[in-house]
Residue, then its C-alpha position, 0 to 999 in steps of 0.5 A: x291712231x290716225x285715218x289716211x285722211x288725216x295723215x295727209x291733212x297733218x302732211x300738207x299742213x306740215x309742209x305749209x308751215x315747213x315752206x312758209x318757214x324756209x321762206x321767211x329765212x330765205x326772205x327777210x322782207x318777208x320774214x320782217x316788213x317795215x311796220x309803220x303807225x299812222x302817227x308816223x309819215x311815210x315820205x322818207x325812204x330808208x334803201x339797204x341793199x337786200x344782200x346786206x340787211x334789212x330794215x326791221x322799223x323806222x321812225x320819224x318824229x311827228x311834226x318835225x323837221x329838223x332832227x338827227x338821221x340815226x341808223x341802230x345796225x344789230x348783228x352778230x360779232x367776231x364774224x367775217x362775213x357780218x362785219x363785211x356786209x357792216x362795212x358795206x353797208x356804212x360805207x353805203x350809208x355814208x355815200x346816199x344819206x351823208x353818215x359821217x359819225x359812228x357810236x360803237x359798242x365795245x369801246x368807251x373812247x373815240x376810235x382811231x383808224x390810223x392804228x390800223x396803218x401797218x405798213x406803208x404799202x397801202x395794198x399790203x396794208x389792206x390785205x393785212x386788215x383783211x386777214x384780221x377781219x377774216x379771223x374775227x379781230x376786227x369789227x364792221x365798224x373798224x373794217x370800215x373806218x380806214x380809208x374814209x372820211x367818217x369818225x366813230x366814237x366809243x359809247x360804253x362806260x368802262x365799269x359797266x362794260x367790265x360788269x357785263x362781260x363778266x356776267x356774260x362770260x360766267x352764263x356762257x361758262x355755264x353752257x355745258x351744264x345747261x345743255x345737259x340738262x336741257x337734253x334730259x328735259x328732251x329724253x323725258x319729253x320724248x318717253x312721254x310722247x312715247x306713250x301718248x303718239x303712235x309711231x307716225x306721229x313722233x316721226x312728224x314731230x321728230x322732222x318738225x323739231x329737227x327743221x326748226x334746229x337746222x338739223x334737216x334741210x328743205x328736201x329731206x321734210x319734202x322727202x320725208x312728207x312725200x309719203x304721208x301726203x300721197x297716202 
C-alpha cells in the first residue's frame, strides 16, 4: 500500500510527535507556559519549584494596586506524593509571599491541626502524620497545617457536597460498564481499520495508541520506529 519512501516519511513524522509528546510530559513549562494578555502586567513574578508544580496562568487585575494574592492549586487526591509536593509547596508559598490562610475543599468549617496532635512526643507524632499521609488520609493542606503558623478554612456548602458525591460515586459505580463498552466500540474500529490499512499501517497506529495510553515507553516506539525509518 505504501512506498519505502513513504514509510519512512510516516517513521519520522511519527517519531516527531512521539518525542514532542514525551517531552511536554517530562517538561511542564514546555507542555504548559504562562499565557499573558496584554492588558495583564508582567512585573509580578510567581516562582514555584519545578519538582513541585507548575504555573499554568496568572492574573493581575489592571489598574490596581492594592488586592488579594490568591494562589488556586489543582491536583490529584488520596496520593502521597501529591499531597507531599502540596505541603511543600504551601509551606514555600507561606515562606517567600507571606500566605497565611487556606480555603480547602472537602470541608465546610474551619479546620483544626491541633486533631492532628497524637501524642506528645512531637517526632513520634510526626511519624504518625506521615504514615496517614502515606496511606492517603490525609490531604496537602492537613499535611501541611501542623507545625505552622497558617490557618485553613472549609469552602464547601454541606448539602451541595453530599449532592455531588453522590453523583460522583454513582458515574464511577459505572465504571465497568462503560469500559466494556468502550472496548467493543475498540473491537469494532480495529475490524474496520482491518479492511481499509495493510498491515503496516495498523502496526503504526497500534504503537501510536498504545504510547498516547501509557502502554508503550519511549524506547520500545524508537525501537518499534527503527525499521520503518531506515527502510
Amino acid at each position: 500500500m505504501f512506498t519505502h519512501l513513504s514509510k519512512k516519511v510516516i517513521a519520522v513524522f511519527l517519531l516527531f510527535s512521539f518525542l514532542g509528546s514525551e517531552t511536554a510530559r517530562a517538561n511542564p513549562e514546555f507542555a504548559s507556559p504562562l499565557r499573558f494578555s496584554p492588558e495583564k502586567p508582567q512585573a509580578f513574578h510567581l516562582d514555584i519549584p519545578s519538582g513541585l508544580g507548575k504555573v499554568e496562568e496568572f492574573y493581575l487585575p489592571h489598574g490596581e494596586k492594592d488586592f488579594p494574592f490568591v494562589v488556586h492549586i489543582q491536583a490529584i487526591h488520596a496520593h502521597y506524593e501529591t499531597a507531599r509536593k502540596i505541603r511543600e509547596m504551601i509551606r514555600h508559598l507561606e515562606k517567600n509571599y507571606g500566605v497565611n490562610q487556606i480555603l480547602a475543599e472537602g470541608a465546610s468549617e474551619k479546620l483544626h491541626p491541633e486533631y492532628l496532635n497524637f501524642v506528645s512526643d512531637s517526632e513520634l507524632n510526626q511519624k504518625i502524620i506521615n504514615a496517614l499521609a502515606e496511606k492517603g488520609e490525609l490531604t496537602g493542606v492537613d499535611y501541611a497545617l501542623p507545625n505552622s503558623g497558617l490557618e485553613a478554612w472549609g469552602i464547601e456548602e454541606p448539602g451541595l457536597y453530599r449532592r455531588a458525591l453522590g453523583i460522583f460515586k454513582k458515574v464511577t459505580g459505572g465504571r465497568e460498564r462503560a469500559e466494556a463498552l468502550l472496548n467493543e466500540k475498540r473491537l469494532a474500529l480495529d475490524r474496520e481499520a482491518s479492511r481499509f490499512f495493510d498491515k503496516d499501517l495498523r502496526e503504526l497506529v497500534s504503537c501510536w495508541l498504545k504510547f498516547n495510553a501509557a502502554q508503550k515507553g519511549m524506547l520500545e516506539v524508537f525501537s518499534f520506529l527503527r525499521g520503518p525509518a531506515k527502510a
